[in-house]
PyMOL Python script that loads the backbone (N, CA, C, O; Angstrom):
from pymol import cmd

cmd.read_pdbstr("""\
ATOM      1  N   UNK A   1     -77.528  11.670  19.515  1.00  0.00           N
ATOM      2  CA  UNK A   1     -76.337  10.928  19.223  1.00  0.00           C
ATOM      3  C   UNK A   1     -76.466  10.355  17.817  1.00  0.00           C
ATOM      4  O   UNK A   1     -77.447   9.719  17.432  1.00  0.00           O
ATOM      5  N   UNK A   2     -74.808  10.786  16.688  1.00  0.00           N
ATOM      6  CA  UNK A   2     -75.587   9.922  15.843  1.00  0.00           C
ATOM      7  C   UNK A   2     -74.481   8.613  15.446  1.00  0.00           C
ATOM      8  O   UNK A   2     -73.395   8.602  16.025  1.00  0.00           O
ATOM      9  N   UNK A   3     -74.750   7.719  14.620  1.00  0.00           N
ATOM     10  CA  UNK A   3     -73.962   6.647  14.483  1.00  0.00           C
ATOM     11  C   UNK A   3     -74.173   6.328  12.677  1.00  0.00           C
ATOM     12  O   UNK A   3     -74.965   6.714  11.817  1.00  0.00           O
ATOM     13  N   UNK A   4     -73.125   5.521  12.715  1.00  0.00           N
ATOM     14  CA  UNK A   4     -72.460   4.697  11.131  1.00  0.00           C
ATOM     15  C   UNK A   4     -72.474   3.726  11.296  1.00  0.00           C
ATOM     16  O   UNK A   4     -71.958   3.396  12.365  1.00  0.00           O
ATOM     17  N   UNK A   5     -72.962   2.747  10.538  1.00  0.00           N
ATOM     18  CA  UNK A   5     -73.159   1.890  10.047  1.00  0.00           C
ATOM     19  C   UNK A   5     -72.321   1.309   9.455  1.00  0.00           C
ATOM     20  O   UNK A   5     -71.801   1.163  10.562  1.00  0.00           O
ATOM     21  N   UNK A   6     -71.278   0.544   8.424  1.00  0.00           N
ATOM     22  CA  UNK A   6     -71.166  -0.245   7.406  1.00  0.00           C
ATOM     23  C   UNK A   6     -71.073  -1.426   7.211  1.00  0.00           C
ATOM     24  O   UNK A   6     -70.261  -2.145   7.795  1.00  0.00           O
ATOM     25  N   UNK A   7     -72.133  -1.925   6.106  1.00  0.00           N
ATOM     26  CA  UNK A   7     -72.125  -3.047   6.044  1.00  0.00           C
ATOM     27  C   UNK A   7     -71.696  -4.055   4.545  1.00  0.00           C
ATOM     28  O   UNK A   7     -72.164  -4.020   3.407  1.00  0.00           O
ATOM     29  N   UNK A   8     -70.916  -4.674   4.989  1.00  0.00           N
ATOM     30  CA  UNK A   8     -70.019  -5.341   3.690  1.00  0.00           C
ATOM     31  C   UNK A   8     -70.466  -6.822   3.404  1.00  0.00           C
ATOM     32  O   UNK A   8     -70.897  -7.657   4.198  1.00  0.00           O
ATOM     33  N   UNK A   9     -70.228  -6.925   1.941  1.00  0.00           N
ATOM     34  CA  UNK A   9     -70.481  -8.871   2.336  1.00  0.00           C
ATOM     35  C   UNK A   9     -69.276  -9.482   2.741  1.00  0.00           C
ATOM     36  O   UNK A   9     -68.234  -9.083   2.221  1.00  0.00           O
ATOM     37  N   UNK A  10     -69.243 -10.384   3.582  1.00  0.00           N
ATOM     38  CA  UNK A  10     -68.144 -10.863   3.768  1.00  0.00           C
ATOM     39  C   UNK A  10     -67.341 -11.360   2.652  1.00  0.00           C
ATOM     40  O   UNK A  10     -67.491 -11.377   1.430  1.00  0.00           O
ATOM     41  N   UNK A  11     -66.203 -11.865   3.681  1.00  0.00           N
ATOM     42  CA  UNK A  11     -64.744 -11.990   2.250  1.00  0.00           C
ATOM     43  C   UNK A  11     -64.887 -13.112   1.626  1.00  0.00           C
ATOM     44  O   UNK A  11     -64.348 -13.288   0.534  1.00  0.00           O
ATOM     45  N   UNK A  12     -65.942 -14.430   2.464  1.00  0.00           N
ATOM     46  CA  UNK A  12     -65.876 -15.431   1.593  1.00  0.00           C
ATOM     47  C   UNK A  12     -66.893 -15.334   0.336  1.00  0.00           C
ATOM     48  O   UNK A  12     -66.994 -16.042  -0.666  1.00  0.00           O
ATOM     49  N   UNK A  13     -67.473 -14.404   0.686  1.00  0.00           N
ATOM     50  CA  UNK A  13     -69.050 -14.145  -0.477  1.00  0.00           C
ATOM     51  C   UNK A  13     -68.501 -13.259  -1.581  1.00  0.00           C
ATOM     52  O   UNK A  13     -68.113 -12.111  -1.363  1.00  0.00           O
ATOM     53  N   UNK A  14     -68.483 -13.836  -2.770  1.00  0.00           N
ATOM     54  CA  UNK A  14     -68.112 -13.094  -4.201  1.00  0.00           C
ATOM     55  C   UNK A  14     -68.751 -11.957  -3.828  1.00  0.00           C
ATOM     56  O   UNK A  14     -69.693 -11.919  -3.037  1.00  0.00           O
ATOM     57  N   UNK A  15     -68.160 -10.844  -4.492  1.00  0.00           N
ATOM     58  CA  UNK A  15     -68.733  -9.223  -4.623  1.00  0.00           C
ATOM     59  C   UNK A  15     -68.521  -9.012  -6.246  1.00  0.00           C
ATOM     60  O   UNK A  15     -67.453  -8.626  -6.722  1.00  0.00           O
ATOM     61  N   UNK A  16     -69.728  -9.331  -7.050  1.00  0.00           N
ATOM     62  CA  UNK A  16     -69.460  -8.984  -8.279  1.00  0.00           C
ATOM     63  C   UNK A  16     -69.426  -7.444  -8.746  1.00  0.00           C
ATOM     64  O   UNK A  16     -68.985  -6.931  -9.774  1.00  0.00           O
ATOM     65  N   UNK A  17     -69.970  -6.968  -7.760  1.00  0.00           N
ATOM     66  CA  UNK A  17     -70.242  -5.128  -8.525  1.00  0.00           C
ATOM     67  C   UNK A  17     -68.465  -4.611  -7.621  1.00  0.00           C
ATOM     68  O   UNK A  17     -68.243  -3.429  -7.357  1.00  0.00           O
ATOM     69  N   UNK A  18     -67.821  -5.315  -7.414  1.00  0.00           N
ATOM     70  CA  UNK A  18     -66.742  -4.968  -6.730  1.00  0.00           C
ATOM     71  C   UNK A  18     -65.904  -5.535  -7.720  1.00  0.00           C
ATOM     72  O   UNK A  18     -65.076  -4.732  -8.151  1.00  0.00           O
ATOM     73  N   UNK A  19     -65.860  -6.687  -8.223  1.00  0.00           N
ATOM     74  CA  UNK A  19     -64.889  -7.415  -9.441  1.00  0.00           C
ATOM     75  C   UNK A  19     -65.356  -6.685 -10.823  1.00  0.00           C
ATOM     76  O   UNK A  19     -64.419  -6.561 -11.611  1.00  0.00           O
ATOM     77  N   UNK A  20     -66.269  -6.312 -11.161  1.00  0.00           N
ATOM     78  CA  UNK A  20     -66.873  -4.930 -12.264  1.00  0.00           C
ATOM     79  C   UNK A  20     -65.926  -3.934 -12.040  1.00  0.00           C
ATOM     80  O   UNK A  20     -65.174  -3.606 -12.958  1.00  0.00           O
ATOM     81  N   UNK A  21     -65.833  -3.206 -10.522  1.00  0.00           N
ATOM     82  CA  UNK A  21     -65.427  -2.060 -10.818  1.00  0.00           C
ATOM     83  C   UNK A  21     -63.762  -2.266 -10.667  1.00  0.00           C
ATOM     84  O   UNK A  21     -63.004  -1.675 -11.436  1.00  0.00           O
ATOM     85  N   UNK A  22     -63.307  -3.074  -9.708  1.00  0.00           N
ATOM     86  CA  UNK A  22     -61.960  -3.327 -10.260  1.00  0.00           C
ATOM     87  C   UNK A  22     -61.274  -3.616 -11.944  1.00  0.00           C
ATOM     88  O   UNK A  22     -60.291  -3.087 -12.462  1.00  0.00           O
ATOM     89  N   UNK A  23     -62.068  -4.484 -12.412  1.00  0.00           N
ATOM     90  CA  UNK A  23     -61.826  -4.302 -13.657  1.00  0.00           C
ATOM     91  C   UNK A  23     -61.648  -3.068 -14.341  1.00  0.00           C
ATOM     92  O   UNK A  23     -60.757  -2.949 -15.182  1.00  0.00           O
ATOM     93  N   UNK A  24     -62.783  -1.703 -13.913  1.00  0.00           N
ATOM     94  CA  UNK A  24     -62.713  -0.837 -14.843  1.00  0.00           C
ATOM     95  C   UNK A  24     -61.891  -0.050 -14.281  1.00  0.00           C
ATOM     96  O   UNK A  24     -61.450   0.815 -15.038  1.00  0.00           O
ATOM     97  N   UNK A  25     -61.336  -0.017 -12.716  1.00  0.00           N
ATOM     98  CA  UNK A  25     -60.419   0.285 -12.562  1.00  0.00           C
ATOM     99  C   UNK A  25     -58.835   0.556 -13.178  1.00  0.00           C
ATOM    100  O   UNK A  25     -58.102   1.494 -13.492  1.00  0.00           O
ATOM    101  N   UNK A  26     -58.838  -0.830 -13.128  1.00  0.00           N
ATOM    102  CA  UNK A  26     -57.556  -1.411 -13.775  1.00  0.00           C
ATOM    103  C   UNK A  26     -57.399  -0.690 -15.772  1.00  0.00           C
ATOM    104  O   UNK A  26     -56.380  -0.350 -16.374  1.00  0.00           O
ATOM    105  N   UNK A  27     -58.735  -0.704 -16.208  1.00  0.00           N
ATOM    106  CA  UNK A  27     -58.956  -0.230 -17.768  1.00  0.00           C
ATOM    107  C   UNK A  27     -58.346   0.914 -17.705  1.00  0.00           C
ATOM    108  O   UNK A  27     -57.714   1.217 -18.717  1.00  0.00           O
ATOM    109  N   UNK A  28     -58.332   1.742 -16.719  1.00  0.00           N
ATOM    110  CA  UNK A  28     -58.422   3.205 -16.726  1.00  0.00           C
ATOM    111  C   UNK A  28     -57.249   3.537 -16.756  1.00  0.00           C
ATOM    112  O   UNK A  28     -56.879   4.580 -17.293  1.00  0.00           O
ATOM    113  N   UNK A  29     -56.243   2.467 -16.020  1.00  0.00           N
ATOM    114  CA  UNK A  29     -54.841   2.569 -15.852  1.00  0.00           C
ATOM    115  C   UNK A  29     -54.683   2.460 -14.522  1.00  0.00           C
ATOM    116  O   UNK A  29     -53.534   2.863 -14.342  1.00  0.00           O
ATOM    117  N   UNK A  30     -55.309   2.050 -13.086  1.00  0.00           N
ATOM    118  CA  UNK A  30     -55.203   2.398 -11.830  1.00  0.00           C
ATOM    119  C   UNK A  30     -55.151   0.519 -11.518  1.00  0.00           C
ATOM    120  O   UNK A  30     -55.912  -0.233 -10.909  1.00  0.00           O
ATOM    121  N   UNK A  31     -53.867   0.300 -12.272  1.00  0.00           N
ATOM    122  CA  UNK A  31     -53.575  -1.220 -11.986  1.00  0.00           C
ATOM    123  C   UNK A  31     -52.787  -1.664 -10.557  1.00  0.00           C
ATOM    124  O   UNK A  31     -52.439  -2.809 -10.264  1.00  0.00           O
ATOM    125  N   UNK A  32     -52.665  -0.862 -10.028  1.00  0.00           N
ATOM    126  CA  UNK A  32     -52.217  -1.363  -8.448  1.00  0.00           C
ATOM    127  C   UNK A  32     -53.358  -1.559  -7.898  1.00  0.00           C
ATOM    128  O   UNK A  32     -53.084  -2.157  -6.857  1.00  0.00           O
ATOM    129  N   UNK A  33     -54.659  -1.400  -7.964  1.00  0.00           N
ATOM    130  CA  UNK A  33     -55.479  -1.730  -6.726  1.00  0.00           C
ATOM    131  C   UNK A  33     -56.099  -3.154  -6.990  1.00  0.00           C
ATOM    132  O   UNK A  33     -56.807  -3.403  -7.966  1.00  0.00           O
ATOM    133  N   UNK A  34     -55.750  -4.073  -6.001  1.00  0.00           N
ATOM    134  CA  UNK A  34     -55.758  -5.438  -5.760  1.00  0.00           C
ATOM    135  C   UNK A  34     -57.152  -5.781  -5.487  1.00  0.00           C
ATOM    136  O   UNK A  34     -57.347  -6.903  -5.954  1.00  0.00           O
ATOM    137  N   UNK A  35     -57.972  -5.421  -5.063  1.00  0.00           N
ATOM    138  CA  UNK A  35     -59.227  -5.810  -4.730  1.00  0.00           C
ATOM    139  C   UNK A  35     -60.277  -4.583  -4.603  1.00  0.00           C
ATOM    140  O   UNK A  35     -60.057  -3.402  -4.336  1.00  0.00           O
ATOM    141  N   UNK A  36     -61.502  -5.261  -4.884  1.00  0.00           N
ATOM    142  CA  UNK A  36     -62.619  -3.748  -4.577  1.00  0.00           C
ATOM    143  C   UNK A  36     -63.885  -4.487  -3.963  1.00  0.00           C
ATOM    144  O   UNK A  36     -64.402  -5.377  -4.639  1.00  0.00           O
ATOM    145  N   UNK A  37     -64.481  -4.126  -2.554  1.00  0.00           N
ATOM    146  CA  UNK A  37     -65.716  -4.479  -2.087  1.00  0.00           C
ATOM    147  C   UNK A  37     -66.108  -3.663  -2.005  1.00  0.00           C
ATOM    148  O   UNK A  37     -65.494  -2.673  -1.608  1.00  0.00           O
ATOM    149  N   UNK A  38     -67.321  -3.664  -2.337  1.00  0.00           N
ATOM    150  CA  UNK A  38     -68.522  -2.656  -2.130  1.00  0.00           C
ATOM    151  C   UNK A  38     -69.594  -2.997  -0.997  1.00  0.00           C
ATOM    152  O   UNK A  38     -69.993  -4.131  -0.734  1.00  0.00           O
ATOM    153  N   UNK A  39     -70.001  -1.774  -0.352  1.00  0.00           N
ATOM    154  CA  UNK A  39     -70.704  -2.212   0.895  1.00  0.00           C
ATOM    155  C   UNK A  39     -71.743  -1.098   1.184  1.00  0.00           C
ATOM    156  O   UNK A  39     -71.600  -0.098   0.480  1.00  0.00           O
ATOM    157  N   UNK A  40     -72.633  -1.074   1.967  1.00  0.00           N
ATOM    158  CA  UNK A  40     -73.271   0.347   2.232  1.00  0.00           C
ATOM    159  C   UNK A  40     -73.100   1.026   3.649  1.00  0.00           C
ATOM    160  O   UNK A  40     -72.772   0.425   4.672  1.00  0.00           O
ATOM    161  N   UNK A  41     -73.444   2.728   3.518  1.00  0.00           N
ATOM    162  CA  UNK A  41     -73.016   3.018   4.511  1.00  0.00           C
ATOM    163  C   UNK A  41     -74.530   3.537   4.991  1.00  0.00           C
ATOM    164  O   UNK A  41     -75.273   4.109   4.193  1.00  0.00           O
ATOM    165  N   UNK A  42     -74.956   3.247   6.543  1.00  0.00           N
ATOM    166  CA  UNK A  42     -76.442   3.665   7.201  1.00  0.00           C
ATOM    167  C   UNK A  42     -75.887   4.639   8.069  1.00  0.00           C
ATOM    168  O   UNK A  42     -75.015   4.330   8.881  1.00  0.00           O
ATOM    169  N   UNK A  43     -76.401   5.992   7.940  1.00  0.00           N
ATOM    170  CA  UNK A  43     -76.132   6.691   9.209  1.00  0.00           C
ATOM    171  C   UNK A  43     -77.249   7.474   9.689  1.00  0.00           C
ATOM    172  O   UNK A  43     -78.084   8.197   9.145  1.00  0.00           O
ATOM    173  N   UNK A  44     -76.979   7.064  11.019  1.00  0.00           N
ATOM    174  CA  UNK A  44     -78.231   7.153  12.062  1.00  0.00           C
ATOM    175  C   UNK A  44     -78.770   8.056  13.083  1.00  0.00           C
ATOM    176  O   UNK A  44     -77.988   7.983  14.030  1.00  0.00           O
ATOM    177  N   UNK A  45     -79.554   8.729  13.312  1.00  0.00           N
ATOM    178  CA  UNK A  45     -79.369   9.500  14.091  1.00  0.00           C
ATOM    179  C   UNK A  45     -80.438   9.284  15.845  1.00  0.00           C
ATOM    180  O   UNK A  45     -81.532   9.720  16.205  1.00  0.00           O
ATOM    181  N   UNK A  46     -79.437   8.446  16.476  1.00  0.00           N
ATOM    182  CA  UNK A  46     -80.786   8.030  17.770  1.00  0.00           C
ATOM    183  C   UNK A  46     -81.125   8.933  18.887  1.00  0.00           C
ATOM    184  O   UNK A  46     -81.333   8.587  20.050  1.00  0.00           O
ATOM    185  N   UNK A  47     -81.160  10.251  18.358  1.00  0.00           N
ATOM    186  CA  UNK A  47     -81.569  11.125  19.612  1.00  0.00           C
ATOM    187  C   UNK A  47     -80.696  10.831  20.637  1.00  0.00           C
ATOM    188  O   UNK A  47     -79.722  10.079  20.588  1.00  0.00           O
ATOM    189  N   UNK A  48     -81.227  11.657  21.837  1.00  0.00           N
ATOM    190  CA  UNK A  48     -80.570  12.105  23.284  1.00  0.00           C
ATOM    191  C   UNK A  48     -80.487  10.444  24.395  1.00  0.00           C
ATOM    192  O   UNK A  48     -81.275  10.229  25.316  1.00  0.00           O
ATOM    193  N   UNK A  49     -79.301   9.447  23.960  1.00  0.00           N
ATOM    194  CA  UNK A  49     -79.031   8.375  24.347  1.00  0.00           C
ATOM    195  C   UNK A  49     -77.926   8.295  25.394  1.00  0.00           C
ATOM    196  O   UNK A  49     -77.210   9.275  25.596  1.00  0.00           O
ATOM    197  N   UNK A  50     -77.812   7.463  25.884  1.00  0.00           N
ATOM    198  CA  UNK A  50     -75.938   7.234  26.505  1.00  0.00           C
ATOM    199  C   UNK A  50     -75.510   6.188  25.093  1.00  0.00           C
ATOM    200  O   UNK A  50     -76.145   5.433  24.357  1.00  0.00           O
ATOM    201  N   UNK A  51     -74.442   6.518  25.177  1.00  0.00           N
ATOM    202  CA  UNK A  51     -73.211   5.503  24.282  1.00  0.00           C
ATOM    203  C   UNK A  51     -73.923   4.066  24.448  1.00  0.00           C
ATOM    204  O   UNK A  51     -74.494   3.402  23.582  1.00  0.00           O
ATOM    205  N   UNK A  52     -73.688   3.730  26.056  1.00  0.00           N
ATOM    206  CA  UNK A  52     -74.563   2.344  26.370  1.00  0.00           C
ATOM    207  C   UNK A  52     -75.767   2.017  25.623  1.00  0.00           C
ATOM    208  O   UNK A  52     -75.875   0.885  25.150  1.00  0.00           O
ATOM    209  N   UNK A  53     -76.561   2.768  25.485  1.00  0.00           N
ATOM    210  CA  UNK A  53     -77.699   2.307  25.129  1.00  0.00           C
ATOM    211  C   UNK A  53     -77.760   2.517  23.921  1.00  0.00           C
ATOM    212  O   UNK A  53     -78.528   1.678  23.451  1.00  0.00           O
ATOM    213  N   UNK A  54     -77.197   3.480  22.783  1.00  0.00           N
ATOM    214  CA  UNK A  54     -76.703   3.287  21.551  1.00  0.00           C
ATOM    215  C   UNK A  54     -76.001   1.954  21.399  1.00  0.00           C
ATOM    216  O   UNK A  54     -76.294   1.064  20.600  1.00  0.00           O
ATOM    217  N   UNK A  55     -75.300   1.958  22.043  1.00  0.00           N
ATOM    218  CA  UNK A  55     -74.574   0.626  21.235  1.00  0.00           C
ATOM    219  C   UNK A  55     -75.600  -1.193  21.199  1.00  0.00           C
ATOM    220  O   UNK A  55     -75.731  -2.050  20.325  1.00  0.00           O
ATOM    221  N   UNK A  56     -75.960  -1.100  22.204  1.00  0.00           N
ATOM    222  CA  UNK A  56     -77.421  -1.952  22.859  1.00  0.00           C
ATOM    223  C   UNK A  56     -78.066  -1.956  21.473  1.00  0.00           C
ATOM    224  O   UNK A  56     -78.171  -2.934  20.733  1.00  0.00           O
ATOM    225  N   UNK A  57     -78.457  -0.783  21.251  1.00  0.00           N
ATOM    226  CA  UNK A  57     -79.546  -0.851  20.119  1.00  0.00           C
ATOM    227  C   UNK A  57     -78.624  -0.961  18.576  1.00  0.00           C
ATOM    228  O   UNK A  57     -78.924  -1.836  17.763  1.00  0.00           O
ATOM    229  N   UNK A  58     -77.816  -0.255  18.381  1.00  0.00           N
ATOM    230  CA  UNK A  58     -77.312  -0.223  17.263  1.00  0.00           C
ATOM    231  C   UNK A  58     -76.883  -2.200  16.723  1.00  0.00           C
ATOM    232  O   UNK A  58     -77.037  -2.746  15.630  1.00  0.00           O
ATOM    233  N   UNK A  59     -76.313  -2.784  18.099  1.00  0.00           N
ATOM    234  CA  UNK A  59     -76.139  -4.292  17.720  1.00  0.00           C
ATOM    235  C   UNK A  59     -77.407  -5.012  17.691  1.00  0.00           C
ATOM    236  O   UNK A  59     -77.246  -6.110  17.159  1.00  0.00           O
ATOM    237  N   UNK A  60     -78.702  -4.789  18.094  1.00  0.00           N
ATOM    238  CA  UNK A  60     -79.869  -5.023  17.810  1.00  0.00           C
ATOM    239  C   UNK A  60     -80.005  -4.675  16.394  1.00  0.00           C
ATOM    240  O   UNK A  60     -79.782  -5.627  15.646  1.00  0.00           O
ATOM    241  N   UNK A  61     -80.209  -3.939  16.012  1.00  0.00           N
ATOM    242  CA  UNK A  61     -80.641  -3.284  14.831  1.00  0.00           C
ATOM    243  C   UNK A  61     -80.120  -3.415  13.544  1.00  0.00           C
ATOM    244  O   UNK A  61     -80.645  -3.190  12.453  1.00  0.00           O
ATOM    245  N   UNK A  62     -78.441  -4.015  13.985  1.00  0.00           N
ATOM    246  CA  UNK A  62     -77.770  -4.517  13.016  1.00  0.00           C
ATOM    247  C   UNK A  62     -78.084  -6.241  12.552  1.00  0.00           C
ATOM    248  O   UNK A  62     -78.130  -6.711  11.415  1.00  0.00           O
ATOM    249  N   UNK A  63     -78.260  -6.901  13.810  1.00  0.00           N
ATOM    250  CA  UNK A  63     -78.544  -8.122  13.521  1.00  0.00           C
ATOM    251  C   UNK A  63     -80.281  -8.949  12.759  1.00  0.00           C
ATOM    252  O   UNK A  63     -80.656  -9.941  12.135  1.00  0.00           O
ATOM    253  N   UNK A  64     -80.738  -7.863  13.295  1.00  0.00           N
ATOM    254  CA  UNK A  64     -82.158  -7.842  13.108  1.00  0.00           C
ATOM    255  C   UNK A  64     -82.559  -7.770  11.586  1.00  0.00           C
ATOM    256  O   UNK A  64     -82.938  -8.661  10.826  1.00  0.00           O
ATOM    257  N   UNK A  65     -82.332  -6.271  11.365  1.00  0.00           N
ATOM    258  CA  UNK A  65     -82.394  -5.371  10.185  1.00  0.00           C
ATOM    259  C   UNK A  65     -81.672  -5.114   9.278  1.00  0.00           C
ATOM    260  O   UNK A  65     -81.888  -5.453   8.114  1.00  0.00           O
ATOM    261  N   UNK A  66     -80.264  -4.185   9.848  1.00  0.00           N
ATOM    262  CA  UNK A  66     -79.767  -3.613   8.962  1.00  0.00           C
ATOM    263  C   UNK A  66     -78.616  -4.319   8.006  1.00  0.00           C
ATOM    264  O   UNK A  66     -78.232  -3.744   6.988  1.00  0.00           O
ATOM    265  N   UNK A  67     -78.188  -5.376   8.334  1.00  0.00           N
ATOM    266  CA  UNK A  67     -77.625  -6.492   7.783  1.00  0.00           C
ATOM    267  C   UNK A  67     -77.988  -7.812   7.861  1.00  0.00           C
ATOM    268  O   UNK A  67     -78.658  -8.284   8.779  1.00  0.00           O
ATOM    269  N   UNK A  68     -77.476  -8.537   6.734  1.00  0.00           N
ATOM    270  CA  UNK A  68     -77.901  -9.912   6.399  1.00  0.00           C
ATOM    271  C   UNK A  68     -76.814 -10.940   7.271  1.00  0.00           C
ATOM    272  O   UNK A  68     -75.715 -11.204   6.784  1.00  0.00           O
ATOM    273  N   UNK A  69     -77.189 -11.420   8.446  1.00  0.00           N
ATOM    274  CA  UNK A  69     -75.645 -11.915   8.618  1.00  0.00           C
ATOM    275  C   UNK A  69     -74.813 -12.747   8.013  1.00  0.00           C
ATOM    276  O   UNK A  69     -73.583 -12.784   7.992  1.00  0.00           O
ATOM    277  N   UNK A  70     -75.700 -13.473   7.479  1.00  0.00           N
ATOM    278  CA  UNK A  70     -75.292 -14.715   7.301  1.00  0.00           C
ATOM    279  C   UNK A  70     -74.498 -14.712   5.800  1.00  0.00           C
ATOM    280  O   UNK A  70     -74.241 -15.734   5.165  1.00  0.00           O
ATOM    281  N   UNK A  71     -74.135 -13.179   5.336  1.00  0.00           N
ATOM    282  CA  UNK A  71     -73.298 -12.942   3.969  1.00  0.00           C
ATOM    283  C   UNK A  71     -72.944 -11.511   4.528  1.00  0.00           C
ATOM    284  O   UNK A  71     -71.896 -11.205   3.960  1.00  0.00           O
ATOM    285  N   UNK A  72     -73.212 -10.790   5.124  1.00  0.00           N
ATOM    286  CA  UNK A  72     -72.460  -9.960   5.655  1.00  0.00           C
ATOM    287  C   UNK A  72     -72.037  -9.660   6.689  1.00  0.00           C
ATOM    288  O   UNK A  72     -72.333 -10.339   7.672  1.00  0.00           O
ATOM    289  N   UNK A  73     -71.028  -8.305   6.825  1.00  0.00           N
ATOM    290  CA  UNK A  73     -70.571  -8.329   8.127  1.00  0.00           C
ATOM    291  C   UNK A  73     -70.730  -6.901   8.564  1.00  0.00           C
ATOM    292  O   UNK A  73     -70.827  -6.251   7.522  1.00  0.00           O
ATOM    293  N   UNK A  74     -70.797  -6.167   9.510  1.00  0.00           N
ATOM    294  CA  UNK A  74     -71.044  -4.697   9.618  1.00  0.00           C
ATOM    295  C   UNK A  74     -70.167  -4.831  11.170  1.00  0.00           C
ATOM    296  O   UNK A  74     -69.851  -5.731  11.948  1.00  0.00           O
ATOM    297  N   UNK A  75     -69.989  -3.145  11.043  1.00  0.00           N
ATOM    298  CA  UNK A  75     -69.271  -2.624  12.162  1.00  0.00           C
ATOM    299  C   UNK A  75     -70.135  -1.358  12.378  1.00  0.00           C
ATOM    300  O   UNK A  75     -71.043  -1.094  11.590  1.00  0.00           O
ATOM    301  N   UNK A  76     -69.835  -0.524  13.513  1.00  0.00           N
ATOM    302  CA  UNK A  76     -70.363   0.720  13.888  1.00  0.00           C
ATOM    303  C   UNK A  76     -69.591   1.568  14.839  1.00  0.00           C
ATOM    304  O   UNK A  76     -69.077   1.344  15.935  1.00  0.00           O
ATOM    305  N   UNK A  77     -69.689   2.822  13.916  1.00  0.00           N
ATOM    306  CA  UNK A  77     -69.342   4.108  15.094  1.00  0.00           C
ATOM    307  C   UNK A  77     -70.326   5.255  15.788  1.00  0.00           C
ATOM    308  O   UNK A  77     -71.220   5.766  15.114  1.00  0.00           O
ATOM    309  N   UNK A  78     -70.138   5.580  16.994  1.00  0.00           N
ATOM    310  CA  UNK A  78     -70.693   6.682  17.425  1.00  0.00           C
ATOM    311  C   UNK A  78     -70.343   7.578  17.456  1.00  0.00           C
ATOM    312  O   UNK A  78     -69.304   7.662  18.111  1.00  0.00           O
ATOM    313  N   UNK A  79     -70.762   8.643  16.951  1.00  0.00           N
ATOM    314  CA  UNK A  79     -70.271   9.940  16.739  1.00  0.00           C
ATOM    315  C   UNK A  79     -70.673  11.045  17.841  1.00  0.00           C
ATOM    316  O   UNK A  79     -70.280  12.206  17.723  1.00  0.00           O
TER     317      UNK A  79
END
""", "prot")
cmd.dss("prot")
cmd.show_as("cartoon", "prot")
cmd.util.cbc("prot")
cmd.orient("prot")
């Protein structure tokens, strides 16, 4: 089974490499886009699981490890 990850900083936490690239956005001429966060994407692959027990572990693994909570926020899919 495999799964996705992404993890963003939250909305109250400045994203400077996100206010960078909006800016150069906007330079380029692509002045409609209102905001830019940047985040990373983990994708996982947990072997021969049930959904149940993927998801068990994947919210383990997120809180633990793979994100910071306390400035970010992550979600997950199973594929």
């Amino acid at each position: 089974m495999k799964a996705k990850v992404y993890v963003t900083l939250k909305k109250s936490i400045a994203d400077p490499q996100g206010t960078a690239i909006k800016g150069a956005l906007h330079k380029s001429g692509y002045n409609n886009v209102e905001d830019v966060r940047i985040g990373k994407l983990i994708e996982l692959d947990l072997g021969e699981i049930t959904k149940e027990a993927a998801e068990e572990q994947l919210k383990v693994m997120c809180e633990k490890l793979l994100a910071n909570t306390v400035i970010e926020s992550y979600q997950y899919e199973i594929i």
